[in-house]
Kinemage of the C-alpha trace (Angstrom):
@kinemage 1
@onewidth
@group {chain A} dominant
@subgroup {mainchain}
@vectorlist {calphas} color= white
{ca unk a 1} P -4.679 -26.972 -8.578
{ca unk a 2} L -4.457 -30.097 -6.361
{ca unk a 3} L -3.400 -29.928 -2.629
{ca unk a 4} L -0.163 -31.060 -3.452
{ca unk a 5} L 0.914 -28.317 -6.285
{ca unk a 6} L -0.619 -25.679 -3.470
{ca unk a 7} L 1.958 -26.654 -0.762
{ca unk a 8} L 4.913 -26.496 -2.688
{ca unk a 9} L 3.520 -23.289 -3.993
{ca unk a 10} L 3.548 -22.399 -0.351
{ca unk a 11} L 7.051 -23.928 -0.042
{ca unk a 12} L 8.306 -21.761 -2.878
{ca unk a 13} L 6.824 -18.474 -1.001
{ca unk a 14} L 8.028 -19.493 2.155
{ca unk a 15} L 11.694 -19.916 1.055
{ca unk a 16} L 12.621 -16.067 1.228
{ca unk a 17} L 13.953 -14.616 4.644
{ca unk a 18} L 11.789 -11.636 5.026
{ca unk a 19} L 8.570 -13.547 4.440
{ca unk a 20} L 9.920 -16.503 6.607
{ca unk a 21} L 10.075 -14.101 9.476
{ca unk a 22} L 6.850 -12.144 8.701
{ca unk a 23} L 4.991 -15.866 9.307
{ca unk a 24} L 6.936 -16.993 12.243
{ca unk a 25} L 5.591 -13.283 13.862
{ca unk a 26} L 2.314 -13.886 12.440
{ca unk a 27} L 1.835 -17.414 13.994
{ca unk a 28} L 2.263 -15.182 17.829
{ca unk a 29} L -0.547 -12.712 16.404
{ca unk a 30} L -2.128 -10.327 14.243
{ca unk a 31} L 0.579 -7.736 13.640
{ca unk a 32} L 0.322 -4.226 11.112
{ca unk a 33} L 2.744 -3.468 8.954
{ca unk a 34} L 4.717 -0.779 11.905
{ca unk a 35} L 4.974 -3.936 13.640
{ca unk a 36} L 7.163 -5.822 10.976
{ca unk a 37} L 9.136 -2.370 10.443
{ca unk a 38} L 10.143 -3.410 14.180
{ca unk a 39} L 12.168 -6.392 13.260
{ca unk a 40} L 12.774 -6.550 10.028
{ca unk a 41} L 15.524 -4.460 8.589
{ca unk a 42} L 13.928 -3.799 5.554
{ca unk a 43} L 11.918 -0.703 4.699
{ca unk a 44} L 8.000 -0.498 4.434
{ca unk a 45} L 7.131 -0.553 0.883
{ca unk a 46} L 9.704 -4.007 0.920
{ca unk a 47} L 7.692 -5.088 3.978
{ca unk a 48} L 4.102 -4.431 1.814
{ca unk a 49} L 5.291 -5.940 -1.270
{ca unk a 50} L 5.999 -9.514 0.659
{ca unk a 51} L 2.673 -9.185 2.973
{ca unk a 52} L 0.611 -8.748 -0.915
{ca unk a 53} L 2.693 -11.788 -2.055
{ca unk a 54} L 1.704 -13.952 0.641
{ca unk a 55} L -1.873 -12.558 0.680
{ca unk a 56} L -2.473 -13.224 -2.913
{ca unk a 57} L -1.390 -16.913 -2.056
{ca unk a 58} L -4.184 -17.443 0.220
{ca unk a 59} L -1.420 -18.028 2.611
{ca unk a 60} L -2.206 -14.592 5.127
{ca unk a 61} L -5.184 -12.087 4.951
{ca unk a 62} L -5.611 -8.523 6.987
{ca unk a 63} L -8.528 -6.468 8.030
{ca unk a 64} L -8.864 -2.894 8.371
{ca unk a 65} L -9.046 -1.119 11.737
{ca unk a 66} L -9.053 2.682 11.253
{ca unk a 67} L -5.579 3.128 9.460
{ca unk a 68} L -3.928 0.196 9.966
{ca unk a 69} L -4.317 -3.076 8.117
{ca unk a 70} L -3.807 -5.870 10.483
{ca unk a 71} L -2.617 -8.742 9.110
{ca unk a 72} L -3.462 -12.976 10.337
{ca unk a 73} L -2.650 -16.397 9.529
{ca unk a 74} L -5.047 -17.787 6.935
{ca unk a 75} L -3.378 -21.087 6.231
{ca unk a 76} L -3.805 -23.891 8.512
{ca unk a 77} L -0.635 -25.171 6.774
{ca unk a 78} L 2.013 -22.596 7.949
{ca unk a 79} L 1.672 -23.262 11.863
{ca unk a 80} L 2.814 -26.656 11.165
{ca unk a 81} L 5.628 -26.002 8.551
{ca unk a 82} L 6.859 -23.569 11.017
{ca unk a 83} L 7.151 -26.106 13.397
{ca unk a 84} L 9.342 -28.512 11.597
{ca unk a 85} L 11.816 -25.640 10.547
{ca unk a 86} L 12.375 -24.781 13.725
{ca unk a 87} L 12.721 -28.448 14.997
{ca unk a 88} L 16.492 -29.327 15.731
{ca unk a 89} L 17.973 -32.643 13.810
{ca unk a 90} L 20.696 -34.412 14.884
{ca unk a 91} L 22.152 -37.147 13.228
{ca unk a 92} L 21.344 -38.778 9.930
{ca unk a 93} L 19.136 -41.739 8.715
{ca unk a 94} L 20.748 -45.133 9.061
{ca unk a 95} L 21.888 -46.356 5.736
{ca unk a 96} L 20.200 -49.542 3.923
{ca unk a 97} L 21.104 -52.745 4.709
{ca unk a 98} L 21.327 -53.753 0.801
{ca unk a 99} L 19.276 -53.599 -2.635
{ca unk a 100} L 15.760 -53.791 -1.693
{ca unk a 101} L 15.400 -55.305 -5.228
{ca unk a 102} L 18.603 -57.428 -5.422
{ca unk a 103} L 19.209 -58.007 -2.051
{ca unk a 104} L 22.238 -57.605 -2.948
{ca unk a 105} L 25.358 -55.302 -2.178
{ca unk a 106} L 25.833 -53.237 1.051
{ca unk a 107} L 26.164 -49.655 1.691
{ca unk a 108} L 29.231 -48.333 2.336
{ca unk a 109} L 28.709 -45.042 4.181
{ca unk a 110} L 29.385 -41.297 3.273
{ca unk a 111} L 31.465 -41.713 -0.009
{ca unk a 112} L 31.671 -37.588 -0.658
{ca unk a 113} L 34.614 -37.195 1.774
């Protein structure tokens, strides 16, 4: 699978609440499964099945210390796809001037209203 295919794989994972906030918590620090049952409001086995998910992606991994499985960060990818979520937009981008291929026509603005 090309680079590509294996970030909108990523993208696809990402796109679910739970394992949204699991990475953001992630990118502070290694954190255990209790950890998660902190702040998310959904129960353990819930919390498991999206830490296996995003482990089997390549996207987090864990080691073992005693009983607990403490989980990192294994994609170099996520820090910075975290970062543009949380960036705030304002505005939109300015509209064309005309047809690049014409060169023709101009654009009229928001037509949806």
């Amino acid at each position: 699978m090309n680079d590509f295919m294996s970030k909108i794989e990523i993208l696809k994972l990402v796109a679910h609440p739970a394992r949204l906030s699991i990475l953001e918590e992630l990118s502070k620090g290694v954190k255990c499964v209790s950890d998660f049952q902190e702040f998310l409001e959904i129960s353990q086995p819930n919390i498991s099945q999206h830490l296996s998910i995003l482990r089997h992606a390549g996207v987090i991994d864990y080691f073992i210390d005693g009983r607990l499985r403490c989980y990192f960060l294994k994609s170099p990818f996520i820090p910075d796809l975290l970062e543009i979520i949380k960036r705030d937009y304002t505005g939109q981008l300015p509209g064309p001037e005309c047809c690049p291929t014409t060169k023709k026509g101009k654009y009229h603005g928001d037509r949806r209203k």
